[in-house]
N, C-alpha and C positions, 0 to 999 in steps of 0.2 A: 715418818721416814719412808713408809713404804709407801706413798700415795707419792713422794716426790720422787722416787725411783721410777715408779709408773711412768708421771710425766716428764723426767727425763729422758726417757726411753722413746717414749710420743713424740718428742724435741725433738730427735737423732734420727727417727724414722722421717718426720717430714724434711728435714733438713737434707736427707740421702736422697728422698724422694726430688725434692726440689733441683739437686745437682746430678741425678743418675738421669732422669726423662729429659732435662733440655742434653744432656749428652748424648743419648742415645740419637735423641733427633737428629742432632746435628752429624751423628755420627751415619745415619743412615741417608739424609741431604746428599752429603760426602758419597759414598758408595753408590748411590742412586748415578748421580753425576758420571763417576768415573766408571762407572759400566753400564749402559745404557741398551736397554732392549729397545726393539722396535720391530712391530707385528702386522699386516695386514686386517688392514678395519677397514670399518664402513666408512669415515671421511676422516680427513684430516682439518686440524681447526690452528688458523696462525693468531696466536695470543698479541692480545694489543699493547702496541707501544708506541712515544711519543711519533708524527709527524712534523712536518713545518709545510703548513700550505700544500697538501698533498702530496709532498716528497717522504717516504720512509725515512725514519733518524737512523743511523747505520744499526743500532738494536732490532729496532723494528725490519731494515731490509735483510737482514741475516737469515730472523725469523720464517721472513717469507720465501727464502731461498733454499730451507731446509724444507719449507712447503711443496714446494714447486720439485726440487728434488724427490721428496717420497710420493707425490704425483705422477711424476717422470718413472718413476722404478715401477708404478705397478702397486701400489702397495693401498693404496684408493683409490675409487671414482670421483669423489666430491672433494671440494676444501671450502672451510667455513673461514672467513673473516669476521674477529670479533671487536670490541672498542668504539666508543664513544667518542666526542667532542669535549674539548674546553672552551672556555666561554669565549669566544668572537674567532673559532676557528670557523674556515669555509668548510672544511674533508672534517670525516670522521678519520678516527683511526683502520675502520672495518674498509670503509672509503677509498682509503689510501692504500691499502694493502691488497684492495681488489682490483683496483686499477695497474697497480704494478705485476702482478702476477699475470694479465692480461697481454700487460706489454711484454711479458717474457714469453710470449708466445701462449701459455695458458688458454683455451677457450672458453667464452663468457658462459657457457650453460653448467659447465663444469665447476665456479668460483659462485658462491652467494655472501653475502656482503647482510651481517648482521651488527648494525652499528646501533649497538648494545653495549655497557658495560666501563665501568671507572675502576675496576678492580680484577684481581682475578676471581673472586667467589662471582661477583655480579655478570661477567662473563663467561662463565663458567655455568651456570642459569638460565644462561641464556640459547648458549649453543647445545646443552641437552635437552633443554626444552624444544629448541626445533628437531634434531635425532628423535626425540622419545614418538614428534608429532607424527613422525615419518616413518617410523617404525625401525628406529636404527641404533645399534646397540653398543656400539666402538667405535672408539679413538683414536687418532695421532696425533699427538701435541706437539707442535713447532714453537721452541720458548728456549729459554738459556738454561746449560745444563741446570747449573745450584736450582732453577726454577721447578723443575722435573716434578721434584718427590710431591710439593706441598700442589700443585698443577694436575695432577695424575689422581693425588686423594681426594680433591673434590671432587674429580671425575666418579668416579669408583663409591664416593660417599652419596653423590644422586642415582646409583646403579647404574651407570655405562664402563665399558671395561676401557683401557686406558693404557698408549702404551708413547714412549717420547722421542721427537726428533728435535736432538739437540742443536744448538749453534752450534758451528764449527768453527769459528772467526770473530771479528766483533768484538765491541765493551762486553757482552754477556758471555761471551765466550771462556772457558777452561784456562785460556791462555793471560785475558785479561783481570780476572776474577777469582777471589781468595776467602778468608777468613771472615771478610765483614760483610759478602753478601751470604755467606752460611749462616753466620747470625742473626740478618737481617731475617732470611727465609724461616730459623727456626722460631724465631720471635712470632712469625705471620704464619707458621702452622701450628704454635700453642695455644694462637688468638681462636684460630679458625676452629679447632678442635674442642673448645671452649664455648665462648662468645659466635662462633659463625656455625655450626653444626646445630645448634640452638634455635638462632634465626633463621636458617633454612629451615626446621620441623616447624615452627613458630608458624612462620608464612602458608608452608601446608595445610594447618590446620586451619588459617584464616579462608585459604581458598575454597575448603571444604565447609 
């Protein structure tokens, strides 16, 4: 009797655990979003999203609008384009986003074009990795709110400090977006917290 009291008390503890932590995430996702700092760093990095033949998908030119704007403000020197290809595109994602912020007047010494990255960790790897090489220690992340929180803590989880410029407009946008991309996000920062904070020490240790 009393070994099954034990165990059901172990039951009820992981059970609260299991429903209190994706809460909490989801709950802090949420608040992340709807009030959103943003600081003066060392560069700003526009997170990848899809293309079509070098044209931004409206997510992705949002992105880069928010870029171009805390450029515009003063708020960094640099902006990193990040993003990969899918298979038989002509543009990366980093690509397209470097080109476009060009066209908005931007100039070319100012944008570097890391066409790097399938994911947010993988990109996110990538563009601290060239900060770290350069000796540069903060961020602006230009990404859709809900993207912020889980965006910010890889930042933060490779030692750069991390601060976010939200879409204002757009599919990613506040306006478009609700309950099932907070799920989606806290789903993809229980992974990362897990499974991806793992594989990043993992890879460390291989380089070393």
């Amino acid at each position: 009797m009393f070994l099954f009291k034990i165990l059901r008390r172990i039951i009820a503890a992981i059970l609260l655990l299991i429903i209190v932590i994706p809460l909490y995430v989801a709950t802090q996702i949420w608040w992340t979003a709807h009030h959103p700092v943003i600081k003066e760093s060392a560069a700003i990095v526009v997170m990848g999203a899809a293309q079509d033949n070098g044209k931004p998908t409206p997510v992705l030119a949002e992105r880069i609008t928010q870029a171009r704007l805390a450029y515009q403000s003063g708020l960094a020197p640099l902006i990193l384009t990040v993003g990969g290809s899918q298979k038989g595109d002509l543009y990366t994602e980093a690509a397209a986003s470097r080109n476009s912020l060009i066209a908005q007047g931007i100039k070319k010494s100012a944008v570097v074009a890391l066409p790097v990255g399938k994911d947010t960790l993988t990109s996110t790897v990538a563009y601290v990795s060239y900060l770290k090489l350069h000796g540069l220690n903060s961020i602006i992340i230009a990404t859709d709110p809900y993207h912020c929180y889980r965006a910010m803590a890889e930042a933060r989880g490779l030692g750069v400090s991390a601060t976010c410029a939200e879409s204002q407009n757009g599919p990613g946008s506040l306006k478009k977006t609700g309950a099932r991309y907070i799920f989606r996000e806290m789903a993809a920062y229980l992974a990362y917290e897990t499974v991806g904070r793992f594989g990043i020490h993992l890879s460390d240790q291989i380089k070393k």
